[in-house]
C-alpha positions in Angstrom: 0.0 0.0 0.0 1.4 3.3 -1.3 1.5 6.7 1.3 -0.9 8.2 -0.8 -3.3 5.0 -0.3 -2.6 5.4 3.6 -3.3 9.4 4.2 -6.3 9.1 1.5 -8.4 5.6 3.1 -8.5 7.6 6.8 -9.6 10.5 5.7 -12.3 9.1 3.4 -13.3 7.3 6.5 -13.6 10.9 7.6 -15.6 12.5 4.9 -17.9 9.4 5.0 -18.5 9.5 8.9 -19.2 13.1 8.6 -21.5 13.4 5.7 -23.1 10.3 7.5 -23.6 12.6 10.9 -24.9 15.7 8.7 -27.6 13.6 6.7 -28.4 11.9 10.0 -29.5 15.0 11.8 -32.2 16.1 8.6 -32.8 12.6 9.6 -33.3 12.3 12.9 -35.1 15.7 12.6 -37.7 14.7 10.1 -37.9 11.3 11.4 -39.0 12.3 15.1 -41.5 15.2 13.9 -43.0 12.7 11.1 -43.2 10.0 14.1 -44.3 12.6 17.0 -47.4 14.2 14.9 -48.4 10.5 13.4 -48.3 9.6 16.6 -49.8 12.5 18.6 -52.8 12.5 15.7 -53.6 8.5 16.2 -52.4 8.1 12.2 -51.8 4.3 11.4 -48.3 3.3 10.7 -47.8 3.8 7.5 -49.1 7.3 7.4 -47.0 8.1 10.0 -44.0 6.2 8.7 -45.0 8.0 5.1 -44.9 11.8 6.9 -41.4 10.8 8.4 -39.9 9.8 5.3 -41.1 12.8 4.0 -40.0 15.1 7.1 -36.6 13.5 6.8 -35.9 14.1 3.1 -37.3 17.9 3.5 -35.1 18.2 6.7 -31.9 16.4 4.9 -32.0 18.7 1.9 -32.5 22.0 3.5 -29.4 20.9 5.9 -27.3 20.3 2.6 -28.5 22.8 1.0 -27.6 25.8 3.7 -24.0 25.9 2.7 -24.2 25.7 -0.5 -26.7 28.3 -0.8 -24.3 30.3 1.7 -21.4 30.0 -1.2 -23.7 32.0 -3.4 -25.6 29.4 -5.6 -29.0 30.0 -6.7 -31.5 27.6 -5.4 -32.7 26.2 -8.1 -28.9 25.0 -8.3 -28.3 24.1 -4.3 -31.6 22.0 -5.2 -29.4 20.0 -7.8 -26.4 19.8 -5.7 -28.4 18.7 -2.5 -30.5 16.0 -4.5 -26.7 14.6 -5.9 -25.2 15.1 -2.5 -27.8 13.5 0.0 -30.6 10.8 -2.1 -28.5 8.0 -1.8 -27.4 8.4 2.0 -30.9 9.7 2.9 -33.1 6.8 1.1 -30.5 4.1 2.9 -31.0 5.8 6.2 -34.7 6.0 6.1 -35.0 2.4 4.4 -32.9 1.0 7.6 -34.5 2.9 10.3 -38.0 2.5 9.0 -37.8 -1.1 8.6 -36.0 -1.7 12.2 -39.2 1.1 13.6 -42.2 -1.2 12.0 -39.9 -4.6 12.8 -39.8 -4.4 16.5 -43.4 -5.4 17.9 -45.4 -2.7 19.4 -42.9 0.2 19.1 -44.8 1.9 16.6 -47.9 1.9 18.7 -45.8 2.2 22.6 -47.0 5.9 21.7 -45.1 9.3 22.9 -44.4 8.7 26.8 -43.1 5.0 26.0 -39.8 4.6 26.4 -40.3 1.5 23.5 -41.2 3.8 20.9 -38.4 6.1 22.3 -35.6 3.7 22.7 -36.7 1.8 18.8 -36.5 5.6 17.5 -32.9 6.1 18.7 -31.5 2.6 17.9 -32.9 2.6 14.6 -31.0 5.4 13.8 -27.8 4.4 15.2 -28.3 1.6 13.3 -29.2 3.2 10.2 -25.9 5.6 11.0 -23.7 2.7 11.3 -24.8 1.1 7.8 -25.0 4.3 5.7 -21.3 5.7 6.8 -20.2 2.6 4.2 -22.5 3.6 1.6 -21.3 7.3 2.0 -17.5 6.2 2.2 -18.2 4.6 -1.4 -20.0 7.4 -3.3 -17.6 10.0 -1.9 -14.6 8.1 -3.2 -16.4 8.0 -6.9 -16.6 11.2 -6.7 -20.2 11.3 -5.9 -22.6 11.9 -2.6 -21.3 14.4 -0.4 -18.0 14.8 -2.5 -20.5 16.8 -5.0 -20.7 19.7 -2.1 -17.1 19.8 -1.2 -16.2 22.3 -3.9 -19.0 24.9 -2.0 -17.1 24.5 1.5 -14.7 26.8 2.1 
């Protein structure tokens, strides 16, 4: 293994765990609202399951989209840049932490004091965290996911 392959595989690592963290709180945002108001509004679970899904890709995008907006881009274009940066890492997150939500019995239903629906909620995410960093690690070294925004940071 060259030094270039040494300095470049941690620091993809890197990118990947922290374009993981910033889709994860759009995530986690959308996902709790979408799961709160479901909940709080006796909604069955796939409306509710539906609104978070929803929540979390409206959350996600507006996250990735603030910076890149910030570096002066119109937002038709941030649109574009967000939808290339975050779709894939979103729609894994959301697949994982869904299914894990619906799979363990009775947490949809514990309703809002339960610490079930609680505890599913924050263990499907860490779980959904834990399998999209991979995903993430693997786009950004194509050149694709959140390596798309990189040329907005300063």
């Amino acid at each position: 293994m060259s030094h270039h392959d040494m300095t470049t595989a941690p620091s993809l690592w890197r990118q990947a765990v922290s374009a993981t963290l910033h889709c994860l709180t759009g995530c986690a945002i959308g996902e709790v609202l979408g799961m709160v108001i479901g909940t709080a509004l006796g909604w069955g679970n796939l409306a509710t399951v539906v609104l978070s899904i929803a929540l979390a890709f409206a959350f996600g995008y507006s996250l990735a989209m603030r910076p890149v907006l910030r570096a002066g881009l119109a937002l038709p274009a941030a649109l574009a840049v967000a939808f290339a940066s975050d779709t894939v890492s979103i729609s894994v997150m959301e697949l994982v932490d869904n299914a894990f939500v619906v799979a363990i019995p009775g947490a949809m239903d514990a309703g809002l004091a339960s610490g079930l629906f609680w505890g599913t909620l924050v263990a499907s995410l860490a779980i959904a965290f834990v399998l999209t960093v991979p995903v993430n690690r693997w786009l950004i070294a194509r050149g694709r996911g959140h390596a798309v925004m990189h040329q907005y940071h300063h």
